[in-house]
Structures are given as C-alpha cells and as structure tokens.
py3Dmol code that shows the C-alpha trace and the ligand (Angstrom):
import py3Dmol

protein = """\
ATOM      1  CA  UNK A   1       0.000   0.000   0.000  1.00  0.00           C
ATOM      2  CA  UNK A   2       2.981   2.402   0.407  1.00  0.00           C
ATOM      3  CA  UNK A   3       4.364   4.692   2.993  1.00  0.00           C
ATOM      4  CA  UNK A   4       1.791   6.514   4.838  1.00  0.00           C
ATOM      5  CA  UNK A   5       1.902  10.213   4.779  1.00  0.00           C
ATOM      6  CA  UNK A   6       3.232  11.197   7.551  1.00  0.00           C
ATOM      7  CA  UNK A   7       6.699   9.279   6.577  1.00  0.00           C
ATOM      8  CA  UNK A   8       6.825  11.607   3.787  1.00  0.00           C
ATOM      9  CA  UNK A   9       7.922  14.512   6.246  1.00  0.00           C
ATOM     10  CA  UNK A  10      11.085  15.049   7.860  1.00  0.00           C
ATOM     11  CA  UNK A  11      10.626  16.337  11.371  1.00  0.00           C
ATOM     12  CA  UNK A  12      12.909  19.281   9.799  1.00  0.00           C
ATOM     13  CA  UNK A  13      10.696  19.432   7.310  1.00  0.00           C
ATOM     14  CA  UNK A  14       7.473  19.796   9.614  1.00  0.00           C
ATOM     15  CA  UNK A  15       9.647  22.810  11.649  1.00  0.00           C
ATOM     16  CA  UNK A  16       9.779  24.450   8.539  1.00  0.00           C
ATOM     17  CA  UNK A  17       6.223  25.161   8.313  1.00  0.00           C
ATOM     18  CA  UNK A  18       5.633  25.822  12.160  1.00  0.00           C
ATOM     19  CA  UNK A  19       8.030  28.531  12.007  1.00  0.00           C
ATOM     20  CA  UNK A  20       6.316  30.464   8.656  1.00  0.00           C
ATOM     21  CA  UNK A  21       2.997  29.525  10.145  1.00  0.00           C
ATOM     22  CA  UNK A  22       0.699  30.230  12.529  1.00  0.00           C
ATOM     23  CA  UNK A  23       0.492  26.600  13.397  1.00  0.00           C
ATOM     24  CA  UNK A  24       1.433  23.311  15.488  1.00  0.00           C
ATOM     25  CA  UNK A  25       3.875  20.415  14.489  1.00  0.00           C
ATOM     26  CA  UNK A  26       0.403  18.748  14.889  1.00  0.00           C
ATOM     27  CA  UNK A  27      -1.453  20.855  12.715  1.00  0.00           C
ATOM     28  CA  UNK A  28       0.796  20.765   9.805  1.00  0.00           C
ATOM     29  CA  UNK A  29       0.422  17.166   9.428  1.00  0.00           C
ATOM     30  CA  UNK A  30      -3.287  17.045   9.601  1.00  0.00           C
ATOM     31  CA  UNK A  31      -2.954  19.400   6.530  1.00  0.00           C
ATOM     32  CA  UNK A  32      -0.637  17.602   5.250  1.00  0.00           C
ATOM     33  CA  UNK A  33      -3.068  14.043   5.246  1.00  0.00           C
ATOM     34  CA  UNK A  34      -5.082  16.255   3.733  1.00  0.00           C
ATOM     35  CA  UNK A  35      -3.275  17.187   0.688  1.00  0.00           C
ATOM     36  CA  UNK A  36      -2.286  13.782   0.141  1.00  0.00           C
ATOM     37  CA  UNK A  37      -5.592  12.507  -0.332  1.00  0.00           C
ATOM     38  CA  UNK A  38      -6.083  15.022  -3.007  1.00  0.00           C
ATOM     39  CA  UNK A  39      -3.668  12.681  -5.166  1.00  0.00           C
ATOM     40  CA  UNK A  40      -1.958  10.245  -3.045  1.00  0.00           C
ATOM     41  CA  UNK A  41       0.313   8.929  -6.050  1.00  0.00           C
ATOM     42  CA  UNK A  42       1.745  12.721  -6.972  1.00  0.00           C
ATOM     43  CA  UNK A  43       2.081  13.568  -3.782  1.00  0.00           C
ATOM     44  CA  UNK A  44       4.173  10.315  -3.015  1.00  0.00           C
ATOM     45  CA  UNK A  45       6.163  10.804  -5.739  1.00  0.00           C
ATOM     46  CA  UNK A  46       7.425  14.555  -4.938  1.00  0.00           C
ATOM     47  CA  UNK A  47       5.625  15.948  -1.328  1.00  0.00           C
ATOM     48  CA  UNK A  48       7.057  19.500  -1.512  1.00  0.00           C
ATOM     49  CA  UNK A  49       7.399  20.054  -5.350  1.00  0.00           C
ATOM     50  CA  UNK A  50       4.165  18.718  -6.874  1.00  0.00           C
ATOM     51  CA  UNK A  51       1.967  21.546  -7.710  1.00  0.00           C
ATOM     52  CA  UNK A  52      -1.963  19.846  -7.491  1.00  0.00           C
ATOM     53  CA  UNK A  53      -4.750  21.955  -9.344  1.00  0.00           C
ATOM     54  CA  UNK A  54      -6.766  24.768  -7.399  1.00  0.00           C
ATOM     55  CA  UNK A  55      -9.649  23.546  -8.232  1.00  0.00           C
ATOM     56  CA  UNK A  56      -8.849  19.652  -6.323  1.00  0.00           C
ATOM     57  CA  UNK A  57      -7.933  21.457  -3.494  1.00  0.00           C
ATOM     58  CA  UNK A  58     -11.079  23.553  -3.489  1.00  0.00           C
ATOM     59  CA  UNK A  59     -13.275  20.735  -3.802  1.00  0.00           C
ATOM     60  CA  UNK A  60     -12.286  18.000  -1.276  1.00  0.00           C
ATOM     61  CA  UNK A  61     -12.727  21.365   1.504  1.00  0.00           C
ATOM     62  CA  UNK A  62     -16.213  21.652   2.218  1.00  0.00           C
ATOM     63  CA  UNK A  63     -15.788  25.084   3.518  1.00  0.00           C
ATOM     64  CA  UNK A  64     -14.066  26.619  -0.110  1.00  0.00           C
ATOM     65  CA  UNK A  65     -15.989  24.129  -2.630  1.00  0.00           C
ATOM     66  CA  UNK A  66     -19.141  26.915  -3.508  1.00  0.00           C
ATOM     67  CA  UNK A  67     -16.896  30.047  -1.976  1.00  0.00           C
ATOM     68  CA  UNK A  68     -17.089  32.702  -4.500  1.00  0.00           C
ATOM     69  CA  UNK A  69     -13.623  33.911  -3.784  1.00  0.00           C
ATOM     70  CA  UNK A  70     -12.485  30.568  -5.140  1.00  0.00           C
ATOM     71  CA  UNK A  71     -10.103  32.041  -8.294  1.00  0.00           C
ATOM     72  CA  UNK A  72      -9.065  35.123  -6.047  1.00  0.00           C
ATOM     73  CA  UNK A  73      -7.401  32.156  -3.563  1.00  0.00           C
ATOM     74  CA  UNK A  74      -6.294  31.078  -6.270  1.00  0.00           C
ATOM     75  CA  UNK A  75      -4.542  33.393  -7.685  1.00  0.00           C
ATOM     76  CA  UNK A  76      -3.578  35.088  -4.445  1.00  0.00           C
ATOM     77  CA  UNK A  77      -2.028  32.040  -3.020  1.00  0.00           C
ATOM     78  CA  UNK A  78      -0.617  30.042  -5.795  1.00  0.00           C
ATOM     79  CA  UNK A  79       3.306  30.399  -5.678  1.00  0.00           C
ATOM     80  CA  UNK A  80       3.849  29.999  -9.191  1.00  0.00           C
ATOM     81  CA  UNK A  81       0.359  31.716 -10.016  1.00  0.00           C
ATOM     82  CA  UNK A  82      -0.817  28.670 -12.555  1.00  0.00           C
ATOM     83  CA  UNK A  83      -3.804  27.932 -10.758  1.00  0.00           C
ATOM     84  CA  UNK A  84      -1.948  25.174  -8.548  1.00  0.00           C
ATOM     85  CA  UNK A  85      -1.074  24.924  -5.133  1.00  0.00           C
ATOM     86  CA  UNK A  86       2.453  23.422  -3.535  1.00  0.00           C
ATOM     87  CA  UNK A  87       1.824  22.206  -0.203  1.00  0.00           C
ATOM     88  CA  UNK A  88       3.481  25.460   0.795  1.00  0.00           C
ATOM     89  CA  UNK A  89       1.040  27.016  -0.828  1.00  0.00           C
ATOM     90  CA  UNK A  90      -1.633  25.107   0.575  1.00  0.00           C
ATOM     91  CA  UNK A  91      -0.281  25.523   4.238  1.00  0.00           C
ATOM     92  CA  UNK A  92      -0.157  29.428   3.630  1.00  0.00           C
ATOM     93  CA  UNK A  93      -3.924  29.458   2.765  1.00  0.00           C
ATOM     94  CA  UNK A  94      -4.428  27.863   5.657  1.00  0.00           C
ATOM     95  CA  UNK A  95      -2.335  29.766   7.842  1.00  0.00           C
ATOM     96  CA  UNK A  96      -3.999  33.242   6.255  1.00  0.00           C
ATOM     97  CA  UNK A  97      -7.028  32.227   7.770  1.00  0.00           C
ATOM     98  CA  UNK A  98      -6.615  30.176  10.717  1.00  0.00           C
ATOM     99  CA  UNK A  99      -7.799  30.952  14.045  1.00  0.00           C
ATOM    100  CA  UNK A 100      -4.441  31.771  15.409  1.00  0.00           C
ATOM    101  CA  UNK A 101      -3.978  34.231  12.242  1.00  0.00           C
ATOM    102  CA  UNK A 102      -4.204  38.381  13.561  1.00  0.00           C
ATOM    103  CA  UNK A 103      -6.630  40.119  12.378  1.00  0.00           C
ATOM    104  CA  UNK A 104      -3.744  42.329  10.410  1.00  0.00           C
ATOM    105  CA  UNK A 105      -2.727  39.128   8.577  1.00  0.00           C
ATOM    106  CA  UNK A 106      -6.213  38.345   7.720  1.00  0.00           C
ATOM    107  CA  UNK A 107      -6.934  41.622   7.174  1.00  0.00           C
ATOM    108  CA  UNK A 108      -4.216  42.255   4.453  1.00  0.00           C
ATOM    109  CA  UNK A 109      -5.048  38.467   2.218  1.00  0.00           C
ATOM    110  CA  UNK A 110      -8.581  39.862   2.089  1.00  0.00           C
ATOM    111  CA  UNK A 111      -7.362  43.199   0.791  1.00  0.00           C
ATOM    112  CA  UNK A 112      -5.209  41.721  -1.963  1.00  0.00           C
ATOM    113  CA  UNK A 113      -8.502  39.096  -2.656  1.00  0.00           C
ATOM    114  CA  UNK A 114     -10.508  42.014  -2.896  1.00  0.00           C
ATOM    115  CA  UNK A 115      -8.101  43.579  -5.130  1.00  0.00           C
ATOM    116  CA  UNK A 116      -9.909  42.197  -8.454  1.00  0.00           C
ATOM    117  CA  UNK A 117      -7.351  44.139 -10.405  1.00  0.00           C
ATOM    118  CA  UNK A 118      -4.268  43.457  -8.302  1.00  0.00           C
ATOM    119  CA  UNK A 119      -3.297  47.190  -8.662  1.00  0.00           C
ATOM    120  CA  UNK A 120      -2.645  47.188  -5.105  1.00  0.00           C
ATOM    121  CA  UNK A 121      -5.925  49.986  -3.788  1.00  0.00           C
ATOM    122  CA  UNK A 122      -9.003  49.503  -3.397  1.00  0.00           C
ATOM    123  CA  UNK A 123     -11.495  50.860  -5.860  1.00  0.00           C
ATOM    124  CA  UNK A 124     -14.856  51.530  -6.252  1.00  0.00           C
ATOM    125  CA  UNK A 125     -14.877  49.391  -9.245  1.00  0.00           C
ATOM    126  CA  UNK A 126     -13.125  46.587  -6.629  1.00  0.00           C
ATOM    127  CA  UNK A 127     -15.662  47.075  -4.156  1.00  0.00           C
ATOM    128  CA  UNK A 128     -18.370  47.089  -6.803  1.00  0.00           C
ATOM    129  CA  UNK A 129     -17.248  43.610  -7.634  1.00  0.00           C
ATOM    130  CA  UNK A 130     -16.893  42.345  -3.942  1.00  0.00           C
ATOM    131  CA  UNK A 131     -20.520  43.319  -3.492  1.00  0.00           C
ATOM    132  CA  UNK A 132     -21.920  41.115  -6.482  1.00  0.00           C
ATOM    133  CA  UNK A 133     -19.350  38.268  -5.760  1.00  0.00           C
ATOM    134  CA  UNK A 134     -21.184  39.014  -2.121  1.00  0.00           C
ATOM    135  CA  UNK A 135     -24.586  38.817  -3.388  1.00  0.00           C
ATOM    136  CA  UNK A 136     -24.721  36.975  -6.236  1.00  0.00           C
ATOM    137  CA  UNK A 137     -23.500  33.837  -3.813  1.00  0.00           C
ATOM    138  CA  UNK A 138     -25.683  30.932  -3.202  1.00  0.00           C
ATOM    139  CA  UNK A 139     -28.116  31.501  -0.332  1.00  0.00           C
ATOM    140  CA  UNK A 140     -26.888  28.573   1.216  1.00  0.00           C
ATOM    141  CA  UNK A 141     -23.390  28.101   0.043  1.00  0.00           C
ATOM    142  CA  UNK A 142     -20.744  28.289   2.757  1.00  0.00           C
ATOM    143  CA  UNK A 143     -18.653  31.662   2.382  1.00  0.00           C
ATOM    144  CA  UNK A 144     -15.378  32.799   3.369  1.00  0.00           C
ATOM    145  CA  UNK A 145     -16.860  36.107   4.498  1.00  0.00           C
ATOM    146  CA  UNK A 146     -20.540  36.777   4.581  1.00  0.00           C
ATOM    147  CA  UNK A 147     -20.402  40.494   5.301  1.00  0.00           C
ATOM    148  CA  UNK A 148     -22.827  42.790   3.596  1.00  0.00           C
ATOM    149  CA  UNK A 149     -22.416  44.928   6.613  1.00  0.00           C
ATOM    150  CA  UNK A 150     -18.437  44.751   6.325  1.00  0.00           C
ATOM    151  CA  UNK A 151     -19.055  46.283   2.636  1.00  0.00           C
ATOM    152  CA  UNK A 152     -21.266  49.767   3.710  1.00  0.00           C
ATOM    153  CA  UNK A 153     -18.631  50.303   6.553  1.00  0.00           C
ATOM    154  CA  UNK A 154     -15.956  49.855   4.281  1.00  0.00           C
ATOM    155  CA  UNK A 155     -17.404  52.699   1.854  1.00  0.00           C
ATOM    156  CA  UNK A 156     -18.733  54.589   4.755  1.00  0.00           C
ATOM    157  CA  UNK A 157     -15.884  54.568   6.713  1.00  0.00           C
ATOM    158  CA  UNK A 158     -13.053  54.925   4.028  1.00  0.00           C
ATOM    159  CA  UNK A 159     -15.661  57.506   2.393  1.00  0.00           C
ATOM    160  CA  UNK A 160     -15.405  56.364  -1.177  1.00  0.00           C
ATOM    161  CA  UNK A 161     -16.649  58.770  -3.686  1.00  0.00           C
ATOM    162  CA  UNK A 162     -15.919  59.316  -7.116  1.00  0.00           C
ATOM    163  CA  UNK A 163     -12.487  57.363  -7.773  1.00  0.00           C
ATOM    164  CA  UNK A 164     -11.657  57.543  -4.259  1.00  0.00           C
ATOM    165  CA  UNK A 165      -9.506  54.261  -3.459  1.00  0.00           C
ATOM    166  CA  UNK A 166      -8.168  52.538  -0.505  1.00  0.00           C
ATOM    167  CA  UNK A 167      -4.824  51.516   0.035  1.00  0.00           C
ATOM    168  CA  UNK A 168      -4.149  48.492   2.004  1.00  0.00           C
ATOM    169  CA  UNK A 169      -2.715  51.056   5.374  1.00  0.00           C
ATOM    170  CA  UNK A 170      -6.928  52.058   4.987  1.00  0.00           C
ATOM    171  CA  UNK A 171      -8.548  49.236   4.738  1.00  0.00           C
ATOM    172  CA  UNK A 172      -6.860  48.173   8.009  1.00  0.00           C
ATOM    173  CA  UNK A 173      -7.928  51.044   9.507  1.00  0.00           C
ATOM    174  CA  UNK A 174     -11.071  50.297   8.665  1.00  0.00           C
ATOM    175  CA  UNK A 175     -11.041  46.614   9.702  1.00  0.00           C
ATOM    176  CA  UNK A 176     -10.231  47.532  13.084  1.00  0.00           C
ATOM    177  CA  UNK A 177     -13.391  49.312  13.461  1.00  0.00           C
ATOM    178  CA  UNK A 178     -15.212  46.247  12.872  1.00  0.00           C
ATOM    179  CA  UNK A 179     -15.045  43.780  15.722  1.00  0.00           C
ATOM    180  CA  UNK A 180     -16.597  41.080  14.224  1.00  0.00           C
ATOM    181  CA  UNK A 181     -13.927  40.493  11.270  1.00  0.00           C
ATOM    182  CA  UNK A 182     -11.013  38.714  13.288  1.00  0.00           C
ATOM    183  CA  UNK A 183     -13.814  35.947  13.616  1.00  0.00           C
ATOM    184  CA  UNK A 184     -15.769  35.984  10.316  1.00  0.00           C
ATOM    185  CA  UNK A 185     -12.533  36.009   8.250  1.00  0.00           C
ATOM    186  CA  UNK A 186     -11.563  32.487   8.862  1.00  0.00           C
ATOM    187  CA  UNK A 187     -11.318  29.498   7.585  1.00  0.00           C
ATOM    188  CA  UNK A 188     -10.769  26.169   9.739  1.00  0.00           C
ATOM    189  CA  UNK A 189      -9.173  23.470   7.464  1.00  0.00           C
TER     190      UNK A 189
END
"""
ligand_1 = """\
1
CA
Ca -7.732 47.387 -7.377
"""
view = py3Dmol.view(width=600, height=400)
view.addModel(protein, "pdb")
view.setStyle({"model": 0}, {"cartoon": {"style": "trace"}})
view.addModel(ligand_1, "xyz")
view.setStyle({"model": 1}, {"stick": {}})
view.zoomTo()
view.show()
C-alpha cells in the first residue's frame, strides 16, 4: 500500500512550516493528510514540489468548494500563479485564515482578494465587484466572508466617492473598526 503520509515529512521538514505559520507540528500534518488525499500517487512521488490543481484542493474542503472567492485564492495564493497549489502554498492558505492568524494578517489576504485588479488599492470598481461576488453567492453556500455589513462600513468609513480608493494602510484602519472580522474572516481546514 505504500508509505503513509506522515513518513513523507522530515521532522525538519514539519519545523519548517511551524516557524512560517501560525500553526502546530500537529497541525501541519493534519494538513498535510489532507493534501495527500487530493492525489496520493503525486504527492508520493514529490511531497514538496508537486503543484496539485486549485480547483482539487477547493473541492475536497467543504468550507471553499461553492466560496465565491475561489479564483481570487487562487490566484492570491498560488506560488507559481498557474492555478496550482504546492503544499506550501496550501499551508499558507491555511495559515492566512486560521484561528491563530491576527486580524492584520487576515486583514491584508482579504485586501489583496478584494483587489480584483491586483493594482494594489481599493477601488470603487473593486468594491463594486466584492458586493456582487457578495450577493450573487448561493443563499446557502458556505462563504469565506458573509459580510454585507463589512461592505457599507468599508465605503462609509473609508468615504469612497468618485475614484476615491483605498490603500491596504486604509482598509486596516477600517477593519479595526469592525469587531466582528477577526472571527468571520476564517477558515478552519
Ligand atoms: Ca484594485
């Protein structure tokens, strides 16, 4: 049946990803069962340099499989920006978002995932986009942030008008003010 997964890291190897991570030696090789699942046989063959579609990865988490942010983690977190994830990758989605995660690192992936044109502010036209991608989601589909509050305070507070943008200093101003982010910003894999 071949090695389990586990075998596949080095303690070294599991270090590695405590200390760029927000989590335990015990944590990183939950998520590491996990991605091996995704494709045992690739991941076997090369744990730290196989690159395994987005869209696998998306699917076999319950909590990402109908999120409407699913290309903006995609292309936010994918290394090599191809639409794959490493397990680095993988683990740095995961970290973004985990419980342990401040609010300022959550804060700043959601500014660059809100950043539809990766131009670095936040525009009207970005925000305009986060509010269909907001309401245009399934009633009942699981999302990564389900905040149509968070999007009036971010226009109220920031006081967009016109071409008024946000830079990402802003935006976590404007975070702050909201209590509730730190805990709807998350994602438990
Ligand atoms: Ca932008």
């Amino acid at each position: 049946m071949g090695a389990k997964p586990t075998t596949l890291l080095s303690l070294e190897d599991i270090d590695e990803c405590c200390e760029l991570t927000y989590f335990s030696r015990r944590d990183i090789i939950r998520l590491f069962d996990r991605f091996y699942r995704i494709n045992p046989n690739a991941v076997k063959a090369n744990p730290f340099g196989v690159r395994l579609p987005a869209a696998d990865i998306f699917a076999s988490i319950e909590e990402l499989k109908c999120n409407p942010f699913r290309q903006r983690l995609a292309f936010v977190f994918s290394s090599k920006q191809d639409d794959c994830f490493s397990f680095d990758d993988f683990v740095d989605l995961a970290s973004a978002f985990c419980e342990k995660a401040p609010a300022s690192v959550r804060a700043s992936f959601a500014f660059r995932i809100y950043d539809f044109d990766n131009d670095g502010l936040l525009t009207a036209s970005d925000l305009g986009r986060l509010i269909d991608f907001l309401t245009c989601a399934s009633e009942n589909s699981p999302k990564l942030l389900e905040r149509d509050e968070v999007v009036g305070y971010i226009l109220e507070e920031a006081g967009v008008e016109g071409n008024r943008s946000i830079n990402e200093a802003e935006f976590q101003l404007v975070v702050k003010k909201l209590p509730d982010f730190a805990t709807s910003f998350k994602l438990i894999m």
